[in-house]
VEXMI-90378 format. One record per residue (C-alpha): residue in one letter; x, y, z. Coordinates in steps of 0.001 Angstrom, whole numbers, plus 500000, padded with zeros to 6 digits. Layout:
N
<rose><r>a</r><x>X</x><y>Y</y><z>Z</z></rose>
...
***
This chain:
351
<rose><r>x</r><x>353967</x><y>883825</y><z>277512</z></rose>
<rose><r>x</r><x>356311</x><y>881168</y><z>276551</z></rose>
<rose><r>x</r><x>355669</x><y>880297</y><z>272811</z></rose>
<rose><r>x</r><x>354818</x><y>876030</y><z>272601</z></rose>
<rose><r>x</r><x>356669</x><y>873867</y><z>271097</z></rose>
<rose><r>x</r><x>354921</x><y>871476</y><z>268699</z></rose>
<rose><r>x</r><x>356043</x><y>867603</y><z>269892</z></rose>
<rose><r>x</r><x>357281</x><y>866612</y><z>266692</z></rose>
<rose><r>x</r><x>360255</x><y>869183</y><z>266797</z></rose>
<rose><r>x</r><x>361112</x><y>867204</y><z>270402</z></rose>
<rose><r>x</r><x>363663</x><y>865252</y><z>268428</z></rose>
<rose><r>x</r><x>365241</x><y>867507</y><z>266189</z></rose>
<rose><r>x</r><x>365567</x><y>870062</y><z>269132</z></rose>
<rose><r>x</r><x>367342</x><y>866946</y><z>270901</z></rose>
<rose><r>x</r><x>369261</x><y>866580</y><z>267644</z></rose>
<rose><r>x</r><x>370217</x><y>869855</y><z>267297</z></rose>
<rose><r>x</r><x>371770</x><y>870223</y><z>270687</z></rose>
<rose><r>x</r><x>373429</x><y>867796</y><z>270642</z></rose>
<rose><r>x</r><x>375406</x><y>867837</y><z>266849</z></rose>
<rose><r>x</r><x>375442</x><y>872066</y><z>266250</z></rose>
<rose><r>x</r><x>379176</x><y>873397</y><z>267503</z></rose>
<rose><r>x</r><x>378817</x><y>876540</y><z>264788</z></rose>
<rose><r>x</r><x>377739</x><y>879690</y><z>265511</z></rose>
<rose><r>x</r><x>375158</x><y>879698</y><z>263210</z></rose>
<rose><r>x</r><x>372969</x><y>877236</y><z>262217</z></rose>
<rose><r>x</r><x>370313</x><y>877118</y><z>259267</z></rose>
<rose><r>x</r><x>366894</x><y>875801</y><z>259774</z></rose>
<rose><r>x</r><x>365016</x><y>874431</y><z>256714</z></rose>
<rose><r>x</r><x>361836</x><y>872927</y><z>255769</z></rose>
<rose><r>x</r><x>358249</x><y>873279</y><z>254604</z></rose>
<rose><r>x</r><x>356477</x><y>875957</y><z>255692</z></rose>
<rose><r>x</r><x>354204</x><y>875143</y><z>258204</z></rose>
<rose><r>x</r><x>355983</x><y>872932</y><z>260570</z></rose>
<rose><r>x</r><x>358167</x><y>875040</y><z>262915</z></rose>
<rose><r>x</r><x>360689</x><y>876426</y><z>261738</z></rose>
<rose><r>x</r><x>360220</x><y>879818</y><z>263793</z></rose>
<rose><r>x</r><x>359130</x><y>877265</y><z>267114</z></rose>
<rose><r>x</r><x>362316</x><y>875677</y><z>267116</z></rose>
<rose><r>x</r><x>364574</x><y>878530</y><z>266524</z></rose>
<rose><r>x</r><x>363289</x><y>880425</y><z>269449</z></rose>
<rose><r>x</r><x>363315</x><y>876730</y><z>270865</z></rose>
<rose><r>x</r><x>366815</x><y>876074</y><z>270406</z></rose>
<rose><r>x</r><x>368051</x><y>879706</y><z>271591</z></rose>
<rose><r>x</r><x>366374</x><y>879066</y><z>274500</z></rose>
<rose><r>x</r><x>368345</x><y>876151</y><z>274974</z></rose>
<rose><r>x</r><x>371669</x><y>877709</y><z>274519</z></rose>
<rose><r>x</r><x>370734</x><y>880469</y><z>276914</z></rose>
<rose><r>x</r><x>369007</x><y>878606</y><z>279979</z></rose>
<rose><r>x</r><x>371129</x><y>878623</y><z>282890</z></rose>
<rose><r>x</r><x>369616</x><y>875745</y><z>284741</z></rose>
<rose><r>x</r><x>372596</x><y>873847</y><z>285931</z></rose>
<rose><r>x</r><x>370338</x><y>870443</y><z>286231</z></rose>
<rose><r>x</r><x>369858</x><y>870216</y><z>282533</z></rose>
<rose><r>x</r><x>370923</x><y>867840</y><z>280334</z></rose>
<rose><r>x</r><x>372997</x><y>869253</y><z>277163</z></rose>
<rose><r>x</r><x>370322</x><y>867784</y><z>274659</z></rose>
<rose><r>x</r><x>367559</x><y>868504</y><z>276422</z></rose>
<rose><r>x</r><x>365218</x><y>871698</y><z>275678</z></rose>
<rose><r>x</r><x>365209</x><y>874810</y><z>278094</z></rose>
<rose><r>x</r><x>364120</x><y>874272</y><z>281941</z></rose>
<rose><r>x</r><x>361311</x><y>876823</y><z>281337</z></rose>
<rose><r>x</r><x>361700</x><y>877732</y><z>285119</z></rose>
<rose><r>x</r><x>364997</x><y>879756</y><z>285327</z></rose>
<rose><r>x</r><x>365093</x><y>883473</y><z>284993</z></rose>
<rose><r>x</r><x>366842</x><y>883547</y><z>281804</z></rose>
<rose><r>x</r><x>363869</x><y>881013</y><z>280591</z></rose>
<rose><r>x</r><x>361201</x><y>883370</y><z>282243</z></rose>
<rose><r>x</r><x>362667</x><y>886463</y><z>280235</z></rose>
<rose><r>x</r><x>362513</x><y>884768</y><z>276989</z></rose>
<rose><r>x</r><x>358634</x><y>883999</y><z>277559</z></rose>
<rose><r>x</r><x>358390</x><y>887679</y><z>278713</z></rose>
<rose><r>x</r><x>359969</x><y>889084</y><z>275347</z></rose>
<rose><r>x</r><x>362417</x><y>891220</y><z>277489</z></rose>
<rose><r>x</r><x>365585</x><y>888570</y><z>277396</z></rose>
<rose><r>x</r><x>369087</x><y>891140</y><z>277439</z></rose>
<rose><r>x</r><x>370712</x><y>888870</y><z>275070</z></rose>
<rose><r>x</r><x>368343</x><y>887949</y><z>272899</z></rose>
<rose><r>x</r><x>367191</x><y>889558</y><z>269541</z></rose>
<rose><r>x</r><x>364247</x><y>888131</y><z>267633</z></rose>
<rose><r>x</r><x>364513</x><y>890059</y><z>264075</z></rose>
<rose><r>x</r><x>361318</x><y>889445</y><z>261807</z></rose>
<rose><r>x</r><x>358936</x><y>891445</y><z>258958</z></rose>
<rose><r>x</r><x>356807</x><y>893911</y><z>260916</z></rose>
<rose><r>x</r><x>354073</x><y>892074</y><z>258935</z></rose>
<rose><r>x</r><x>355183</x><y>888824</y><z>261620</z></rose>
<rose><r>x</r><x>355833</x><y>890954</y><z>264649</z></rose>
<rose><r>x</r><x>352163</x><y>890392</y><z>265643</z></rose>
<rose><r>x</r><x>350969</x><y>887148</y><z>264609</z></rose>
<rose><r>x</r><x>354150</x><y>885350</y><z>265802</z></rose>
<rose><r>x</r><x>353493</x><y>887113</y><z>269211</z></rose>
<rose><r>x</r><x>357086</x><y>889023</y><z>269165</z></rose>
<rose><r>x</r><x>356795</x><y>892736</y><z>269022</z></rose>
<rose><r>x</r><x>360153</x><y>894604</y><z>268463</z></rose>
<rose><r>x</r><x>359571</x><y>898278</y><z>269805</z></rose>
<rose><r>x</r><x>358113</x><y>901472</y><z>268587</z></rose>
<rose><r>x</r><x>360573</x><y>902161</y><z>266122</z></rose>
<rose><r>x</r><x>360015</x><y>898307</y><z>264025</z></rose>
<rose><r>x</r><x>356358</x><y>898794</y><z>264298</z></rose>
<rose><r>x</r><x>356636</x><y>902394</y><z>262863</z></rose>
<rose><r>x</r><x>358700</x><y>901331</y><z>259937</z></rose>
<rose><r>x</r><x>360464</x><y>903789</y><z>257232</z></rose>
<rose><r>x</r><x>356825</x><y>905181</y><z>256152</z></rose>
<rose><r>x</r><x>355433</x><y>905986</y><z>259570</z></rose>
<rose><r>x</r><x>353034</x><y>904704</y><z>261891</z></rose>
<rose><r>x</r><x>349988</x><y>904594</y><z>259107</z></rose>
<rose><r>x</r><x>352411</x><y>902733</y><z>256839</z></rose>
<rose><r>x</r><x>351623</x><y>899208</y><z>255942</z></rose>
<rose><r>x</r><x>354078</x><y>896692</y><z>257968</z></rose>
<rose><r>x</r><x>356661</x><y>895431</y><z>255748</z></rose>
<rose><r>x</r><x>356782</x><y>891571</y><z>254710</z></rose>
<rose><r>x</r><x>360688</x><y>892120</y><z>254370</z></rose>
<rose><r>x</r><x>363350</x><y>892282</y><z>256865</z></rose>
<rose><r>x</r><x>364575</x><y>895690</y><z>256729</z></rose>
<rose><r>x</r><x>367811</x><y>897169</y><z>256268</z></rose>
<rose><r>x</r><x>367877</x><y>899595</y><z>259689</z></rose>
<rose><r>x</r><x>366401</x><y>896223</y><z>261957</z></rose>
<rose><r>x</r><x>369275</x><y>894412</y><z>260343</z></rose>
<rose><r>x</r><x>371647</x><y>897003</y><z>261055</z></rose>
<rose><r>x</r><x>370067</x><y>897167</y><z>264877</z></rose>
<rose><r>x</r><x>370428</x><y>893358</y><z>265357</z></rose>
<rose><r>x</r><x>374095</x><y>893658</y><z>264225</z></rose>
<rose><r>x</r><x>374694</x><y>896416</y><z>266480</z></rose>
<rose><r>x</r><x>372969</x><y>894177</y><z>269332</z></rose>
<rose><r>x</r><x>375988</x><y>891747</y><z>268648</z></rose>
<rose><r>x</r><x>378578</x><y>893946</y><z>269320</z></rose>
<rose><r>x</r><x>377742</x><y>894713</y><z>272995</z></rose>
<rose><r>x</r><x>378667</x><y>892793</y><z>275838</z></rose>
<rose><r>x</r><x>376110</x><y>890087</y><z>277009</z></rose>
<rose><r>x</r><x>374049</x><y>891566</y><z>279613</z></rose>
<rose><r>x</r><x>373636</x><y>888312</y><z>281668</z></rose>
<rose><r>x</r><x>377378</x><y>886912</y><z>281382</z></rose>
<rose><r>x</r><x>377165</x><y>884135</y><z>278972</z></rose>
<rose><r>x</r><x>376023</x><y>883557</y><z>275181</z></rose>
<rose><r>x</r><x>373997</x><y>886011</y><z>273002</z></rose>
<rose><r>x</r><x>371193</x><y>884637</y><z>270402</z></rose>
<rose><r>x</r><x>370147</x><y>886315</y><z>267111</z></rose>
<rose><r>x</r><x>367276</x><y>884516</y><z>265616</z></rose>
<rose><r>x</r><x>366082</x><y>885726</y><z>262060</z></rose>
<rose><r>x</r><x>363236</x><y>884279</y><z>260513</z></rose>
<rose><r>x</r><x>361793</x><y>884202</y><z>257649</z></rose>
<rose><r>x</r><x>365787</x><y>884201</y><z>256882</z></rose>
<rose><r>x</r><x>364140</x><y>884449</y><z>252949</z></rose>
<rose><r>x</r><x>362897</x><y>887927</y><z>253790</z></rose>
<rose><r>x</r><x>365999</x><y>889713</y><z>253710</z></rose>
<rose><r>x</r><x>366613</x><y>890926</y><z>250217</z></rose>
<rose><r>x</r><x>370081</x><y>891006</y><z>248829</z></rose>
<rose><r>x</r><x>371320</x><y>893996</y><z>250801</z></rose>
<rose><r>x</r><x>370294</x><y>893556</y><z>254060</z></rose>
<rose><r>x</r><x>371451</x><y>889212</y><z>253307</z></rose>
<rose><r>x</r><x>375027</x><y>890886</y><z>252708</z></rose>
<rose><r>x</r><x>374950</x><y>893762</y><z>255986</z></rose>
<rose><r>x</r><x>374487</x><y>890425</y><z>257540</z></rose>
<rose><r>x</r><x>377052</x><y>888595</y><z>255793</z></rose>
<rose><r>x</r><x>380319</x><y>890159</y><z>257550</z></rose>
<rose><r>x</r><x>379274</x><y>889684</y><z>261184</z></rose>
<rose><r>x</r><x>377673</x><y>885994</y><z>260266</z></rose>
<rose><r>x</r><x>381579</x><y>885503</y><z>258648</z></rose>
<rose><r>x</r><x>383436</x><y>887051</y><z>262260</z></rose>
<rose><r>x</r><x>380962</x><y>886767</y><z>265114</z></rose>
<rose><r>x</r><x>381854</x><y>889096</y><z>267696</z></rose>
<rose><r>x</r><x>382559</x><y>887313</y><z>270868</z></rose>
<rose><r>x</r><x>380245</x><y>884781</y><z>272203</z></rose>
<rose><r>x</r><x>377603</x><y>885464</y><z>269118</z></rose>
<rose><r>x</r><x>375533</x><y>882548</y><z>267836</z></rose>
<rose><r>x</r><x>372862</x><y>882788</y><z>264759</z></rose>
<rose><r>x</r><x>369509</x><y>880952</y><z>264192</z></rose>
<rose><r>x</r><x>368268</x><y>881396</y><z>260587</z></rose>
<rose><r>x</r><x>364973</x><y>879795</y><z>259620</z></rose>
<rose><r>x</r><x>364342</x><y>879599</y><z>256391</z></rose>
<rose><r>x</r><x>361227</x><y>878128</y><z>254157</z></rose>
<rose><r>x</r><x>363024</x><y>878657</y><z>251240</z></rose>
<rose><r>x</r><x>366553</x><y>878131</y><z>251226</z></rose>
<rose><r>x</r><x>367373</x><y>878719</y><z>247956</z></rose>
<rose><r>x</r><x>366427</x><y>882068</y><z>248020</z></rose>
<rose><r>x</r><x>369217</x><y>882860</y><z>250599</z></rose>
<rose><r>x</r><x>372684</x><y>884035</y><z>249472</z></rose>
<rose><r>x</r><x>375010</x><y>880830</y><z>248640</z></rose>
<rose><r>x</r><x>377328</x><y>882956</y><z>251152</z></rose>
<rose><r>x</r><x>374747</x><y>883300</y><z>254115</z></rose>
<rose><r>x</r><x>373885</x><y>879056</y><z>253490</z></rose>
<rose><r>x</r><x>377472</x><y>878564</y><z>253670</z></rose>
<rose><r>x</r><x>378409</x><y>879893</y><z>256649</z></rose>
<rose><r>x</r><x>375430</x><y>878214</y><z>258201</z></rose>
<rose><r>x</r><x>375137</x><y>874699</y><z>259445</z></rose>
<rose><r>x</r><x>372120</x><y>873452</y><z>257958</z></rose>
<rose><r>x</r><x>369149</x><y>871352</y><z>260135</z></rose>
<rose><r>x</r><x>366023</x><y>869938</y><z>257870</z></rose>
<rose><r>x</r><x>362802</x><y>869740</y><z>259445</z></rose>
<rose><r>x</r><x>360454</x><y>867322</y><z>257635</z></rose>
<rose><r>x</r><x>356574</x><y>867033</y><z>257726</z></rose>
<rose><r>x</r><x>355522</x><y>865463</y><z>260630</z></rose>
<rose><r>x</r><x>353590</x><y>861972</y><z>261069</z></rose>
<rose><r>x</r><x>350360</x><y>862428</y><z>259891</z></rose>
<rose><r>x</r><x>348894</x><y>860554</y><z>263475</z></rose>
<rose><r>x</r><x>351053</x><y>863145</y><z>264898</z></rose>
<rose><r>x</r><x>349822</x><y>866226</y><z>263478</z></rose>
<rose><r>x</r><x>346413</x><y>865180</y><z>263337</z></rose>
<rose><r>x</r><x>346813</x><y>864322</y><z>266764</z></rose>
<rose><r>x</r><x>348213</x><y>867971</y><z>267701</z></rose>
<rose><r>x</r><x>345070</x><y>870184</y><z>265216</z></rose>
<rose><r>x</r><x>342574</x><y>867993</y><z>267191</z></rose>
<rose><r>x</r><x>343877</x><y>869734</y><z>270678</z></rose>
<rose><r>x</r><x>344025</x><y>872756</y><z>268622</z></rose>
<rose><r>x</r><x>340304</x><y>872837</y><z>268219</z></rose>
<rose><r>x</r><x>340189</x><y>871809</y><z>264472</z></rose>
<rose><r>x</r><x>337099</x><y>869628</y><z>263388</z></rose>
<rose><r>x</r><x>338076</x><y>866506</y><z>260805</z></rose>
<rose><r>x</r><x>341743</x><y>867599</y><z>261130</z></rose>
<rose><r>x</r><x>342588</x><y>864988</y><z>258521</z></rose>
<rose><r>x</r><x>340872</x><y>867025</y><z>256182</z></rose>
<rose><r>x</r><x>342018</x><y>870303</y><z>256924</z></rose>
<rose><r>x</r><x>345786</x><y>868291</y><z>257088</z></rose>
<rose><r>x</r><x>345126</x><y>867090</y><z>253408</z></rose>
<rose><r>x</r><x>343885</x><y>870920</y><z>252428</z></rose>
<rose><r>x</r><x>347412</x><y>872257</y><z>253738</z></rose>
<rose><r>x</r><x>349640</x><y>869242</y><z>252217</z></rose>
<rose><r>x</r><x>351009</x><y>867477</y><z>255731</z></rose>
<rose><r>x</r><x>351829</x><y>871356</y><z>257182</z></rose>
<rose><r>x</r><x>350398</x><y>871332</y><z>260350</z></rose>
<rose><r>x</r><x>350449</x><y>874828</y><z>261300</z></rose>
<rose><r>x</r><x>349017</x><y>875723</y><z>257690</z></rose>
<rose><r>x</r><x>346003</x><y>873916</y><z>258619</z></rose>
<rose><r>x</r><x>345615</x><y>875709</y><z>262012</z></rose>
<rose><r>x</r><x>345742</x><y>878679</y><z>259792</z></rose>
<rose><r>x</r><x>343063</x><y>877501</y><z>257257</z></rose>
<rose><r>x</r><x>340924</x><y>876882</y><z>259836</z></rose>
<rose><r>x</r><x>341787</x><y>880453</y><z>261711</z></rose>
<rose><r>x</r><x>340929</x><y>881618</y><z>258342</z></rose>
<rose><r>x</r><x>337672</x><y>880114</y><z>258421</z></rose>
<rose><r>x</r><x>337867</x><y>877121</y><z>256070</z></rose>
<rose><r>x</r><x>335911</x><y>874624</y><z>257203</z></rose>
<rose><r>x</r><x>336281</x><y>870970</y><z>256197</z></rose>
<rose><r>x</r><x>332780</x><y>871091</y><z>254712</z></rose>
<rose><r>x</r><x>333762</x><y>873817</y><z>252872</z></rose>
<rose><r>x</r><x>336743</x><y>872222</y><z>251482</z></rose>
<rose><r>x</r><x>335287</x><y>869581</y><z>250359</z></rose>
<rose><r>x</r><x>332412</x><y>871090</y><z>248755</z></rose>
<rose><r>x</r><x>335078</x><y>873487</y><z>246663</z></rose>
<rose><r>x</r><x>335196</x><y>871242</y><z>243348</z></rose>
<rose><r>x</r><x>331779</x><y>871349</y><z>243353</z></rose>
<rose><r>x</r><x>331061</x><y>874679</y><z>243893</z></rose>
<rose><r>x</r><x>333302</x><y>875601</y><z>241398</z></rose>
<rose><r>x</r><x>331731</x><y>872782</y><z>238680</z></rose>
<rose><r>x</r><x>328535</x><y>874732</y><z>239590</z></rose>
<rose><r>x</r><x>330096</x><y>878372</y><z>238935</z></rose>
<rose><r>x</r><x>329428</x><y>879349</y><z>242504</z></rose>
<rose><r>x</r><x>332457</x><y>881650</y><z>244164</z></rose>
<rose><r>x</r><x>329925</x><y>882717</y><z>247199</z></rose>
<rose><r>x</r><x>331713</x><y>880030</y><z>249100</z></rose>
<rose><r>x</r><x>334879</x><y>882333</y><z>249245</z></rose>
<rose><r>x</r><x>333131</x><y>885404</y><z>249903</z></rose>
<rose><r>x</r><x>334620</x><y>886074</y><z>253083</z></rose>
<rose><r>x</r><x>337625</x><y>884136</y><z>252042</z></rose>
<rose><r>x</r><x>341058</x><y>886581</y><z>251642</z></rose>
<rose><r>x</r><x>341860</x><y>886809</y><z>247793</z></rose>
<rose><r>x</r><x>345596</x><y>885316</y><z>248505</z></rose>
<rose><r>x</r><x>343469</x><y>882090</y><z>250142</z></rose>
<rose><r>x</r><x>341274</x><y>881766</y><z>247119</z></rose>
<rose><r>x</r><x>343982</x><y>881874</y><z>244422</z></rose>
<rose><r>x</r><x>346449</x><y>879229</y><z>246740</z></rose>
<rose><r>x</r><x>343058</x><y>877097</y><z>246955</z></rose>
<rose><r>x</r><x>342346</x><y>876871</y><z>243367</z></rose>
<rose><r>x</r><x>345818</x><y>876224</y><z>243143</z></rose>
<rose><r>x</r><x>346234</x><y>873068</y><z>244857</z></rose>
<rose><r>x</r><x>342497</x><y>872154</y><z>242774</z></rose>
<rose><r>x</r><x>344908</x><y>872616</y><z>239746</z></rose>
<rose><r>x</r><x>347675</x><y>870554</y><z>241169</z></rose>
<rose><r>x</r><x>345256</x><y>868051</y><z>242061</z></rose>
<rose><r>x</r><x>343558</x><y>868222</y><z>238709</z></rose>
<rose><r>x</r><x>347076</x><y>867448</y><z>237146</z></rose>
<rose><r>x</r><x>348218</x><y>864616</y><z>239615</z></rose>
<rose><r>x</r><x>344470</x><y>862799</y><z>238593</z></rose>
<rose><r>x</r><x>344870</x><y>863510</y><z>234764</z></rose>
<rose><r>x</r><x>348525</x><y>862221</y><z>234994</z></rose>
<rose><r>x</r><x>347484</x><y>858651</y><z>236765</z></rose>
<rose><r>x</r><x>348489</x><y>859927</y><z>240362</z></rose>
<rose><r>x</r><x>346433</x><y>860708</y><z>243240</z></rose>
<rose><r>x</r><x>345481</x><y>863668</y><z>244704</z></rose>
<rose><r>x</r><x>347161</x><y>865432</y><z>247648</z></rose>
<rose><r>x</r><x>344326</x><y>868360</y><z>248890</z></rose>
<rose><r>x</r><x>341165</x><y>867191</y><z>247468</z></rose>
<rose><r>x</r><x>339299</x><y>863931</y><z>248195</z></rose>
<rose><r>x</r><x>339661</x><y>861714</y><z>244980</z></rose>
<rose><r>x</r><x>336532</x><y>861142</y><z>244457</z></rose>
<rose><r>x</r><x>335818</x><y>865460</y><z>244001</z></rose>
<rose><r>x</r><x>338892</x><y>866146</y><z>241542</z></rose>
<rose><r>x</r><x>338012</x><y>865288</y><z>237472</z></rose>
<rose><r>x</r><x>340343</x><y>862589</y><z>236602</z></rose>
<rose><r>x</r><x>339712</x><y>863615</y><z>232904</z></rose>
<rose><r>x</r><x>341233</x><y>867137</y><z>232880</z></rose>
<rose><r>x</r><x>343435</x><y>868401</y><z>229775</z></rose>
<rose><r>x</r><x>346893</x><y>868362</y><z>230591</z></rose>
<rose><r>x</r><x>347512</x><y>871510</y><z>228488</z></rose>
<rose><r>x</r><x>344267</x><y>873655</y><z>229184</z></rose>
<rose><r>x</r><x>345249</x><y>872561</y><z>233177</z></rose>
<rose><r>x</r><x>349110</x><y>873594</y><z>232759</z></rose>
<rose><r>x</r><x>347676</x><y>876891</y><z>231065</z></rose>
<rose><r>x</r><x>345440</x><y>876937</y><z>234395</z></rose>
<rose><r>x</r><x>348227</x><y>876919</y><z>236411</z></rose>
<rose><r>x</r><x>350746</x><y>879938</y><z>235291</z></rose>
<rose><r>x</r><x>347439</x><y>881685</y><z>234833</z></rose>
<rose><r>x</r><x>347260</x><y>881260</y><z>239296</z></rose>
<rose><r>x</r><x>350965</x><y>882129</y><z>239603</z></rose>
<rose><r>x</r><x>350360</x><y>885421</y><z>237605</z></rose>
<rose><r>x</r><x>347412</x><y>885903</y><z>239937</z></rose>
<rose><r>x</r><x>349376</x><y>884868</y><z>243303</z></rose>
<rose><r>x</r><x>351626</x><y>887944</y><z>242451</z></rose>
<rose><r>x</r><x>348833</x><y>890467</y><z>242259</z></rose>
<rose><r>x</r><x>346362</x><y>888879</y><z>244712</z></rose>
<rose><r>x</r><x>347010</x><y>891571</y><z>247627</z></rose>
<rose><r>x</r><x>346590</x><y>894416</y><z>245525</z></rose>
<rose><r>x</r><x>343548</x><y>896116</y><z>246403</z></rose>
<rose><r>x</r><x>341229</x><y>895309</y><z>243997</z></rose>
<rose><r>x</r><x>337525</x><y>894050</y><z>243844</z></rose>
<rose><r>x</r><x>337406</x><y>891143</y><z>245234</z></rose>
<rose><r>x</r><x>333995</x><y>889923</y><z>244398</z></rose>
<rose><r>x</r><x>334637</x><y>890120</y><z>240878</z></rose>
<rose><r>x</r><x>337743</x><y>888388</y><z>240679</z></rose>
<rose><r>x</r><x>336605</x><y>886182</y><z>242898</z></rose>
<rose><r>x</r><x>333989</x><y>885164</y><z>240497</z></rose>
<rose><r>x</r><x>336394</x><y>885145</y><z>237608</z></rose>
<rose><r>x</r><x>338726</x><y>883023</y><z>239203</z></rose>
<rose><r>x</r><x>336254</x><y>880416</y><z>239619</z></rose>
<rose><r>x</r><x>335201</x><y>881102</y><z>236135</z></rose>
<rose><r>x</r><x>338544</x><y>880223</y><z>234904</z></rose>
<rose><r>x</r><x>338735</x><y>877363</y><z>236963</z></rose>
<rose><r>x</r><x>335255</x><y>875870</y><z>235667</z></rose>
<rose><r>x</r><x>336875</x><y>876282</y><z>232275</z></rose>
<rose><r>x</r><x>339942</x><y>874790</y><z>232660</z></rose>
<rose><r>x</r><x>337879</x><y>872082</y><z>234937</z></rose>
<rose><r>x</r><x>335424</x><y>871224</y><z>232713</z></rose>
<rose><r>x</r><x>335645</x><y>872813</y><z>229534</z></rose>
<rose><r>x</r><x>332449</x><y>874261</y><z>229710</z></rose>
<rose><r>x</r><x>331663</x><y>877681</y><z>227175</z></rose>
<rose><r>x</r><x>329542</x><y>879978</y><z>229392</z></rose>
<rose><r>x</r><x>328913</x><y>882595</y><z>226312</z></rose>
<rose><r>x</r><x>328765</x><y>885856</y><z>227174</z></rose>
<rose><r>x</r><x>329389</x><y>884892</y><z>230680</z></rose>
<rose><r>x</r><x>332549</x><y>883483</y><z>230301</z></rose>
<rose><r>x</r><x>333689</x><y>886783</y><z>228414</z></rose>
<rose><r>x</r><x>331997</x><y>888709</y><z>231262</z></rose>
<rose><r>x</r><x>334651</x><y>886757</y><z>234034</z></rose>
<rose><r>x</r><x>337586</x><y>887209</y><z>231088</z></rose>
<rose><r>x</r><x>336943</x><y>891042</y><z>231752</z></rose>
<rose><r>x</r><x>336596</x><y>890874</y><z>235436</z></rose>
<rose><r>x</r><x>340159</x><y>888304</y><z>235576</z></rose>
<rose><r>x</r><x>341559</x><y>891775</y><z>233705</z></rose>
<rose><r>x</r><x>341368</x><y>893420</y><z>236882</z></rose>
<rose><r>x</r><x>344120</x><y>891421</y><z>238759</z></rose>
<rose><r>x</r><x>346397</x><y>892571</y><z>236671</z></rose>
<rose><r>x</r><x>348555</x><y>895391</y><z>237137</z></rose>
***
């Protein structure tokens, strides 16, 4: 299955043809709007062999090196991501990726790992099956920790034969200075709004303007909110539900969801208490009145949370103190002995 490319990478993909000559290129931007879509996008441009197409113009789709690709089973091309990715991104890598170092019952990794790395650089060294260019795509390129970045860094420097490297990257600046150096860089920006509304309507997403708000412009975030089961009416009933004390609207929501959620309510909270407007929430939902302190003390409370959220812990108590906290640093309201009750339960998402 050949995996679609969303319209508004069309003209960086054009772009990109047409200005890369490196052998490795960088591609950076929010998350949410492509980055892994035009990587395999742009090696599949480098590798069609249709002798009709134009040099900026995306892969024919029809030839057999294009009909590999959507198979998965392309000689000369290696797709290296998390084993957490393999399966949501539609790219499975073999037996031994899926396994990982802790077995088949271990949890997949959320890193690139050291032996895939040292795989895909092995995959570079042989000759290319079909005759012409091989592709190594690695994304998220912010996954690799600092020694797999530099097993990477001395084949990225001398590129055996005809070798050329897509990175994708939401976070650039986690990448080794020497791995962004040796990389031509290509920014992908948040689409037009029309356009990406446009795009989660054919996706099957009701009010996508709403769930486009929720995910800040990211497209493909929203498509995941909604896979997630956020509905717009939810969304917008959130400030509410949390000025009430109510957390049964996130009962079925994943922890990590709930704490990125009251997150952007914070952010949101901050923007309206600093004069600005809002960039999730409907105005009209968000207290424009909020303490600037008690909403900053809010908000590295959340990050603290963020790094604990996936740790298997109760999640219908901190659930319930998370939206106690939030009520607090909302509104300011002193729930007595419940508020010390969700103090004690926000105790539990810590290590």
């Amino acid at each position: 299955m050949a995996i679609e490319t969303p319209p508004w990478l069309a003209a960086p993909l054009a772009q990109a043809l047409a200005k890369v000559r490196g052998h490795a290129v960088l591609l950076h931007g929010p998350a949410g709007v492509g980055q892994f879509e035009m990587a395999i996008a742009l090696a599949s441009a480098w590798l069609c062999e249709s002798t009709t197409r134009a040099a900026d113009a995306p892969a024919c789709g029809e030839c057999a090196s294009c009909r590999l690709i959507a198979a998965r089973t392309h000689p000369d091309l290696c797709v290296l991501l998390p084993e957490a990715l393999q399966e949501p991104l539609g790219w499975r890598l073999g037996d031994e990726s899926e396994a990982g170092e802790g077995g088949k019952g271990a949890k997949p990794s959320k890193e690139i790992r050291i032996d895939a790395m040292r795989a895909a650089i092995a995959f570079t060294q042989q000759t290319a099956a079909r005759g012409g260019q091989k592709l190594l795509v690695i994304h998220p390129a912010e996954r690799m920790n600092h020694v797999t970045a530099n097993t990477l860094l001395k084949t990225l420097e001398e590129p055996p034969g005809r070798v050329r490297f897509v990175l994708s990257s939401a976070a650039p600046a986690r990448l080794l200075p020497t791995v962004r150096s040796r990389c031509q860089g290509l920014a992908l920006v948040l689409p037009p709004a029309a356009a990406a509304i446009d795009w989660l309507s054919k996706q099957g997403v009701e009010q996508p303007e709403v769930m486009l708000a929720a995910a800040g412009g990211r497209p493909q975030a929203a498509l995941e909110l909604h896979e997630l089961g956020v509905t717009p009416q939810s969304w917008r009933a959130l400030p509410g539900e949390v000025r009430a004390g109510r957390w049964g609207f996130a009962a079925a929501w994943p922890l990590p969801l709930l704490v990125e959620s009251l997150g952007k309510l914070c952010e949101d909270a901050l923007r309206r208490a600093s004069g600005a407007e809002p960039r999730f929430f409907p105005a009209d939902a968000v207290p424009a009145d909020g303490e600037l302190l008690r909403l900053t003390a809010w908000g590295q409370r959340l990050r603290l949370a963020a790094r604990h959220a996936e740790h298997p812990w109760k999640a219908d108590l901190a659930a319930e103190a998370l939206v106690g906290q939030a009520r607090r640093a909302l509104f300011g309201r002193n729930e007595g002995r419940a508020q010390a009750a969700g103090t004690r339960h926000l105790a539990t998402l810590r290590p």
